[in-house]
C-alpha positions as CSV (number, residue, x, y, z in Angstrom):
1,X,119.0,-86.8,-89.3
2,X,116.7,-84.7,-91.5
3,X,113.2,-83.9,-89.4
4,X,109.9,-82.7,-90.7
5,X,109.4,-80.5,-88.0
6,X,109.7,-76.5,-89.5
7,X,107.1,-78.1,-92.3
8,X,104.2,-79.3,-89.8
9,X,104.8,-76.6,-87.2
10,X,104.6,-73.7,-90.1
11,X,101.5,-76.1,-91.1
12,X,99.9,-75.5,-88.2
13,X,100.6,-72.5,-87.6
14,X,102.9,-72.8,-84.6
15,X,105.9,-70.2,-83.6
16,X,109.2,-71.7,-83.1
17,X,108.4,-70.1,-79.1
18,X,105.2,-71.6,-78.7
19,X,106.7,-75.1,-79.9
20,X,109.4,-74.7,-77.8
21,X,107.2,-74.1,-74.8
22,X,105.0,-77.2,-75.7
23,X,108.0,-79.6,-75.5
24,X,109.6,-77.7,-72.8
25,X,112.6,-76.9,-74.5
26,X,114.4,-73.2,-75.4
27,X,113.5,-72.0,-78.9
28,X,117.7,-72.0,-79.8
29,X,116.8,-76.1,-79.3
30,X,114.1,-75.9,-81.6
31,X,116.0,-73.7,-84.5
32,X,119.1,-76.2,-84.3
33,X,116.5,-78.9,-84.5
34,X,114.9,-77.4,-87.8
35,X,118.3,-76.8,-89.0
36,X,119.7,-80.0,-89.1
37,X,122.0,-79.0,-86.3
38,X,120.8,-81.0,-83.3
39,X,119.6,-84.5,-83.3
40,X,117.0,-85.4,-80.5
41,X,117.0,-87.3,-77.6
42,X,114.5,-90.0,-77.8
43,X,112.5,-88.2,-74.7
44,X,112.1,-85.3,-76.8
45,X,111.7,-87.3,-80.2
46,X,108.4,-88.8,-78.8
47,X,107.2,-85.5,-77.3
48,X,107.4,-83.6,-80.5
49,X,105.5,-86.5,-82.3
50,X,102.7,-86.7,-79.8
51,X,102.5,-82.8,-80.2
52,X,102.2,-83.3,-84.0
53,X,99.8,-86.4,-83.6
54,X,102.4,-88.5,-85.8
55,X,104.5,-90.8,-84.8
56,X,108.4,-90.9,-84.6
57,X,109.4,-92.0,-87.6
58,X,107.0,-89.9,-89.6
59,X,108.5,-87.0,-87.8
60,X,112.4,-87.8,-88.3
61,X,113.6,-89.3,-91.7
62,X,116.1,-91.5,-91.1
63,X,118.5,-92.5,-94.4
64,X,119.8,-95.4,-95.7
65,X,123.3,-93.9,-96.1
66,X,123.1,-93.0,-92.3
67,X,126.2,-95.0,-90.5
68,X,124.4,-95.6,-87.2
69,X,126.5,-96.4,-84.2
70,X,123.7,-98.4,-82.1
């Protein structure tokens, strides 16, 4: 699932640290995040939108070709 999250925190001016510390996460979480490499939990989904003042699916782009499993 492809995320905006490297655009709006460079946006703002945010480290990948002091993000990490916001959502109370490790900054490994947010690199894999940016990266394509980690999907988030739902808990964390909301937290990261409410940190960006967005909400969920502004923050995480979810495609059509996407087999979901729900």
């Amino acid at each position: 699932m492809k995320n905006r999250i490297q655009e709006l925190r460079k946006a703002r001016k945010v480290t990948q640290q002091e993000l990490a510390d916001a959502l109370c996460v490790t900054r490994q979480t947010i690199i894999s995040l940016e990266n394509g490499r980690y999907n988030a939990s739902l808990l964390l989904a909301h937290k990261a939108a409410q940190f960006f003042g967005i909400t969920i699916e502004e923050l995480f782009l979810f495609e059509d070709d996407e087999k979901g499993d729900a």
